[in-house]
C-alpha positions as CSV (number, residue, x, y, z in Angstrom):
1,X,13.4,-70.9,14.1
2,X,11.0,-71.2,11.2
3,X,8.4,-69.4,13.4
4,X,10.6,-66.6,13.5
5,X,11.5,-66.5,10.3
6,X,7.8,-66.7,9.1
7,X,7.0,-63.7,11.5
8,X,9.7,-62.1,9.8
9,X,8.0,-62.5,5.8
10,X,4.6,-61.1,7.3
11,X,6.5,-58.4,8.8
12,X,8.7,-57.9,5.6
13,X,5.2,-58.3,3.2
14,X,3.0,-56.3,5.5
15,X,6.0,-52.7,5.3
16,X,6.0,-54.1,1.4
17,X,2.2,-53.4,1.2
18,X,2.3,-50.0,3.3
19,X,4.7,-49.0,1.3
20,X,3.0,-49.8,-2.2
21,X,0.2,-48.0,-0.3
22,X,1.9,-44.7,0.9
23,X,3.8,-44.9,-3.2
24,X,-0.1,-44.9,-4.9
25,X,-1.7,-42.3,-2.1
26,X,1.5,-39.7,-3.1
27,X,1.3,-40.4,-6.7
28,X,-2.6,-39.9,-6.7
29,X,-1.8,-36.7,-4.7
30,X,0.6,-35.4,-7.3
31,X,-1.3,-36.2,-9.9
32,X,-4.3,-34.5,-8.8
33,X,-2.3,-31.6,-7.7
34,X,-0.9,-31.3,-11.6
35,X,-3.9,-31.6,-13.1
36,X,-5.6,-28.9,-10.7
37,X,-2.7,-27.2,-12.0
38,X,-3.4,-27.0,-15.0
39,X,-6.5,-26.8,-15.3
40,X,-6.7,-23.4,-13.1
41,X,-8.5,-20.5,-14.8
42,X,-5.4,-18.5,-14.0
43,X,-2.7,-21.0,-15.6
44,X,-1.8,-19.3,-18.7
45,X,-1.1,-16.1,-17.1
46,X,2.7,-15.9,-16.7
47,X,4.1,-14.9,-13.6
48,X,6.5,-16.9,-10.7
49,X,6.5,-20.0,-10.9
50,X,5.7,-21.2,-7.5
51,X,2.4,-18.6,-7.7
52,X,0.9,-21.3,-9.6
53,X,1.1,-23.8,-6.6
54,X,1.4,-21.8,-3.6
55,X,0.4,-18.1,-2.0
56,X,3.9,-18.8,0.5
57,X,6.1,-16.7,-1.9
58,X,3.4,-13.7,-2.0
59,X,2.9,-14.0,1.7
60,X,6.9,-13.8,2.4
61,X,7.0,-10.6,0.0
62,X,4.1,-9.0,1.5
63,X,5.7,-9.9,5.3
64,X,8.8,-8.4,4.5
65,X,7.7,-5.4,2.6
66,X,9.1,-6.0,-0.7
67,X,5.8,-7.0,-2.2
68,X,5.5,-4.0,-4.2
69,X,8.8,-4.5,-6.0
70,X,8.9,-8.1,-6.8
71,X,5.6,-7.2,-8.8
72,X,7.3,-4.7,-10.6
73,X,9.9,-6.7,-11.5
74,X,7.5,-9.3,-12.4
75,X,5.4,-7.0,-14.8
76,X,8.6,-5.8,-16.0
77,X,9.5,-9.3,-17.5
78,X,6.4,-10.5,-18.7
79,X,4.3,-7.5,-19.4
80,X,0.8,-5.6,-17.8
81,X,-0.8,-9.1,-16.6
82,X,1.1,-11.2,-14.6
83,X,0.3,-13.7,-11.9
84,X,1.1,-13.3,-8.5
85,X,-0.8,-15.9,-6.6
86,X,-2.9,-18.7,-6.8
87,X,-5.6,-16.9,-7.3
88,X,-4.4,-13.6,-7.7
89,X,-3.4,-11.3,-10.9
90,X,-1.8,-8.2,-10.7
91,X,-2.3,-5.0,-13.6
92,X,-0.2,-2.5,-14.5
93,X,-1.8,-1.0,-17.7
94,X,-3.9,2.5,-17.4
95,X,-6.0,1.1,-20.1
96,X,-7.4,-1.6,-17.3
97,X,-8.4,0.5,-14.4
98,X,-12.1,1.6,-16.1
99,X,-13.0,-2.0,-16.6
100,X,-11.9,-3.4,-13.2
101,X,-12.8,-0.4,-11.3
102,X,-15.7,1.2,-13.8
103,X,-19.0,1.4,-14.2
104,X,-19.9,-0.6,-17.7
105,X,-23.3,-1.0,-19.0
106,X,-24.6,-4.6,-19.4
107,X,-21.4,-5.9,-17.8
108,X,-21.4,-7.1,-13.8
109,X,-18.7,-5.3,-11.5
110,X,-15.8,-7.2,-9.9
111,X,-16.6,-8.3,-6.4
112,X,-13.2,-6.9,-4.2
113,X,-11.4,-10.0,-2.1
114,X,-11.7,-11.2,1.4
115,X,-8.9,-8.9,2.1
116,X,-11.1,-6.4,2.5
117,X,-12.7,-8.5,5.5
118,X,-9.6,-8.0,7.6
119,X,-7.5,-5.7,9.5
120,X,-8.3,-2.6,11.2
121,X,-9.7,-0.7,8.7
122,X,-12.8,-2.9,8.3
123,X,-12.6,-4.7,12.1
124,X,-16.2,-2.4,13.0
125,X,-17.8,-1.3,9.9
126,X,-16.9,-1.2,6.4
127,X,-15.8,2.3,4.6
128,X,-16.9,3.2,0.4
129,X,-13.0,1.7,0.4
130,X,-13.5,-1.7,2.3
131,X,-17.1,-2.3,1.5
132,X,-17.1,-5.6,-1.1
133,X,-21.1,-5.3,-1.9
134,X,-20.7,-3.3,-5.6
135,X,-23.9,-1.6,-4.2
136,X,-23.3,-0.2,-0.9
137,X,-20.8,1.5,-2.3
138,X,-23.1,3.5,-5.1
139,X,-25.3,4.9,-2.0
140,X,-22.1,6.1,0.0
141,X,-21.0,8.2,-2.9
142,X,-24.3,9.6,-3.2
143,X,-23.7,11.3,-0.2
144,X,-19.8,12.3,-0.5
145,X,-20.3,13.2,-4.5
146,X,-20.7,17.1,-3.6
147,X,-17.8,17.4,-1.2
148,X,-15.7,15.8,-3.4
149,X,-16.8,17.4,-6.4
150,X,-14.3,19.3,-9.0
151,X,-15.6,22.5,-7.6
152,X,-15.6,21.9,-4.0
153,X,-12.0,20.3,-4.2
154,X,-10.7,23.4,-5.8
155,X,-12.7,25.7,-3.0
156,X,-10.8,23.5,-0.3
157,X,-7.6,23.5,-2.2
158,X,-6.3,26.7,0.0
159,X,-7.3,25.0,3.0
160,X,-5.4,21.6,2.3
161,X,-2.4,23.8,1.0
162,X,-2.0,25.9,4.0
163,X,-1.6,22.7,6.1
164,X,0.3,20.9,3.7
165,X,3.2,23.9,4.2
166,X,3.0,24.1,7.7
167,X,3.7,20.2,7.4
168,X,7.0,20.9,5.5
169,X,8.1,23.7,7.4
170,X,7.7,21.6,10.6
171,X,9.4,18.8,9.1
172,X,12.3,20.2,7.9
173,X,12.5,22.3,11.2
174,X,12.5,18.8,13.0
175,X,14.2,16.4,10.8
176,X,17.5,18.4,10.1
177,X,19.3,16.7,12.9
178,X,21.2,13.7,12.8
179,X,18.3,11.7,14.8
180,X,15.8,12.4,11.9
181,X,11.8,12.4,12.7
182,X,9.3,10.0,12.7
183,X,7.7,10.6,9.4
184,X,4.1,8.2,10.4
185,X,4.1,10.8,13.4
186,X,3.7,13.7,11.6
187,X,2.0,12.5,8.7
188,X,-0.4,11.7,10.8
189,X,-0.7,14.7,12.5
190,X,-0.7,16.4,8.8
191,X,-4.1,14.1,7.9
192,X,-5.7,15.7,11.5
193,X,-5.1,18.9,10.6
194,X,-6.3,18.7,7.2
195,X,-9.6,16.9,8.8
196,X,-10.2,19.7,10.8
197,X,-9.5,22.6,8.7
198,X,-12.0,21.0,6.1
199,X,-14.7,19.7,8.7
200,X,-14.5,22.1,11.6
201,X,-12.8,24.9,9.8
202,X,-9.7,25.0,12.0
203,X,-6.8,22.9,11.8
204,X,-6.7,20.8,15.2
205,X,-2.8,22.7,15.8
206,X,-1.3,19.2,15.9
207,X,2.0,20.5,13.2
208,X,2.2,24.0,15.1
209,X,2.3,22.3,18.6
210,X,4.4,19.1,16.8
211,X,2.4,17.2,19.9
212,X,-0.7,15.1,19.6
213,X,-2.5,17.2,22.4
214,X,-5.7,16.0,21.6
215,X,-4.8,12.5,21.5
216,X,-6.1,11.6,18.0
217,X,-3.3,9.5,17.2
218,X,-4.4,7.5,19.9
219,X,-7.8,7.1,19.5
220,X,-6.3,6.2,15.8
C-alpha cells in the first residue's frame, strides 16, 4: 500500500513539474511575442488590431474579395496611413504616390514585395509591372517611353476609341436579356482587339464576331 501510494507522489510531483514547465515555456512565449510587438517598426501605425499580430485577418479579406473595402474603411477611421498587416501599410494620400513610386535624387527606391514573385503574371518572366529589381525596370521603359509617349497616346487615341465603342455597342446588344453577359469575356476580348488594332493595325474581330475565334483567351 505505501508502494502505491509513493508511486502515486512521483506521479503527482512529476505532472506538477511538467506543468510548472509547460506554465514558464507559454509565459516566455507571450512575453516574447509582446515584446516583438511592440517593438515592430510598424507598431505605431494605427490600423486593426489583430494586423499587429497576425496576416489571418488580411488573408480572409483578400480570399473573400472584400479586401479593398475593409481598407477603406480602415483609412476612413484613422486617416491616409494605416496598417493592414504585419508588415504591411496601406496609403491613400495623392501626396504619397511620387515618393513611394518616384524617382528622388539622393534617396534609394522602395524594393516592391514578394508578391510580385507569385501568380501567373510573373510564373515565366517578370513584366516593367512585376519586376522588383528598381533597375530592370529603368531599361524596360527605355524601350516603351516613345509608344507611350503624350504624343503617340493621343495618335492612338482614335484607334483605342473605335474599339472601345464597338465594346459598348456589343455589350449592350448582349447583356439586355435577363441572363446578362459575362463581363471578363468580353473585356477580354475588348483588351485583344485593342492589342491588335495598336500592334498589327487591325483589331483581331473578337467584339464584331462576340467569339474568341482565334483562341487568345485561351492561350491567356
Amino acid at each position: 500500500m505505501e508502494k502505491i501510494q509513493s508511486i502515486d507522489g512521483l506521479a503527482r510531483a512529476d505532472m506538477e513539474t511538467k506543468m510548472k514547465s509547460l506554465i514558464l515555456v507559454v509565459s516566455m512565449l507571450t512575453a516574447l511575442a509582446l515584446w516583438r510587438h511592440i517593438r515592430h517598426p510598424l507598431y505605431r501605425f494605427l490600423g486593426s488590431y489583430l494586423a499587429g499580430w497576425s496576416n489571418v485577418l488580411h488573408s480572409y479579406w483578400f480570399l473573400s474579395g472584400r479586401q479593398q473595402y475593409r481598407i477603406l474603411d480602415l483609412h476612413e477611421k484613422y486617416g491616409p496611413v494605416v496598417r493592414t498587416a504585419s508588415n504591411e501599410l496601406s496609403f491613400s494620400s495623392a501626396a504619397l504616390w511620387k515618393d513611394i513610386y518616384g524617382f528622388r535624387q539622393s534617396h534609394q527606391a522602395f524594393v516592391k514585395s514578394h508578391f510580385y514573385d507569385g501568380g501567373t503574371f510573373a510564373d515565366v518572366a517578370h513584366s516593367i509591372v512585376s519586376e522588383r529589381d528598381p533597375v530592370t525596370p529603368e531599361e524596360m521603359r527605355k524601350y516603351l517611353s516613345h509608344a507611350f509617349s503624350e504624343r503617340s497616346l493621343k495618335d492612338q487615341e482614335d484607334l483605342v476609341r473605335e474599339v472601345v465603342d464597338e465594346f459598348i455597342k456589343r455589350l449592350g446588344m448582349n447583356a439586355s436579356g435577363e441572363t446578362g453577359a459575362d463581363i471578363v469575356f468580353w473585356f477580354n476580348l475588348t483588351t485583344f482587339d485593342i492589342i491588335g488594332s495598336l500592334a498589327f493595325g487591325t483589331s483581331f474581330g473578337g467584339l464584331t464576331s462576340g467569339a474568341d475565334e482565334n483562341g487568345l483567351e485561351t492561350a491567356q
